[in-house]
C-alpha positions in Angstrom: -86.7 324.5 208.3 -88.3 320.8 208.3 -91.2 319.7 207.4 -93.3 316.6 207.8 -95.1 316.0 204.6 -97.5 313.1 202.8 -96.5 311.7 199.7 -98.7 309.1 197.5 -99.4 308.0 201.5 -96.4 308.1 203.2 -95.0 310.4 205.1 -91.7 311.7 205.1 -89.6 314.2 207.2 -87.6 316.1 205.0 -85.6 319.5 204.7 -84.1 321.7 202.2 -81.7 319.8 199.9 -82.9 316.3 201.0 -82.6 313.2 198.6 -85.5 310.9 198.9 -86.6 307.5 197.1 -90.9 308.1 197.0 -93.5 305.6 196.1 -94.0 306.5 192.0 -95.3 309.9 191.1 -95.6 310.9 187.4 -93.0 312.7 185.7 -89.6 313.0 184.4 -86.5 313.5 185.1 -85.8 316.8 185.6 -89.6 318.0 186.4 -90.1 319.8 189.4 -93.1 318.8 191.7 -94.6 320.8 194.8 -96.1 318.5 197.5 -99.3 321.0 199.1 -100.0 318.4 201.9 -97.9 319.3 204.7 -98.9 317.9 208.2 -96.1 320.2 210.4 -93.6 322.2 209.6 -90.5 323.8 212.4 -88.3 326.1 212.2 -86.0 328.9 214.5 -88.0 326.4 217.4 -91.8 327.2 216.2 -93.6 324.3 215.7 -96.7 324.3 213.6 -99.3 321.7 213.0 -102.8 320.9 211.7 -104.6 323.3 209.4 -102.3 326.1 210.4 -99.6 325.1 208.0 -99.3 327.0 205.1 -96.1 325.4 203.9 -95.4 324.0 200.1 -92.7 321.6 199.5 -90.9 322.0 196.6 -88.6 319.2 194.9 -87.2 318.1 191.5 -87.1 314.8 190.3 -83.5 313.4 189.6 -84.5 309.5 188.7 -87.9 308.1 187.5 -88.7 304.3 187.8 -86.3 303.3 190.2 -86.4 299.4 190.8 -86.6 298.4 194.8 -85.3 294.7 195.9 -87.6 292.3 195.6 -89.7 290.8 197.4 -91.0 287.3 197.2 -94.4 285.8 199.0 -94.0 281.5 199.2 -96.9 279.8 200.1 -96.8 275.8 200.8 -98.7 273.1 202.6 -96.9 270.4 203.6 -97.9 266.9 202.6 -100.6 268.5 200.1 -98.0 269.3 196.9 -99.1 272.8 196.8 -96.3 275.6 196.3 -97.1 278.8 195.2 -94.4 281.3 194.9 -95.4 285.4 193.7 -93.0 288.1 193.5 -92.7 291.8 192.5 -90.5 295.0 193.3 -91.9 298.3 194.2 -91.2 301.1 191.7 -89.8 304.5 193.1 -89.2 307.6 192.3 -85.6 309.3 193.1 -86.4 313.2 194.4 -84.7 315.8 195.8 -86.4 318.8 198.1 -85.2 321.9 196.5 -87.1 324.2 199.1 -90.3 324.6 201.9 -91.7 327.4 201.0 
């Protein structure tokens, strides 16, 4: 079975036993979370979409507060002297879909 589902605003296409990096979701290690907002879900060739789906995803969290690369914004005039240089990196959480029930 697969599933398309939305999580903290991203989609993501997963299945049963899938290890995913998601934007930050509270918890820790070792919770389990169930994700209710499924957009489509397939399986044995049925596709089903929309408000039809009556699918939860199920997943336990393996990592909390994973670090991604960074990622730095420069900003410069030329002639003017001004420089301005920001960075950050984007915090994740390491999951792994247990089931689509």
């Amino acid at each position: 079975m697969l599933a398309v589902v939305k999580i903290a605003g991203q989609q993501f296409k997963v299945k049963a036993g899938d290890s995913l990096y998601v934007p930050h979701i509270e918890g820790n290690a070792g919770d389990s979370v169930e994700f209710s907002d499924v957009l489509m879900t397939t399986s044995d060739g049925k596709i089903v979409m929309g408000t039809d789906v009556k699918a939860i995803v199920k997943a336990e969290i393996i990592r909390d507060l994973v670090q991604g690369d960074k990622v730095i914004a420069f900003k410069m005039k030329r002639r003017k002297g001004f420089r301005k240089k920001h960075g950050h990196r984007t915090h994740y959480t390491h999951i792994k879909v247990t089931g689509i029930a």
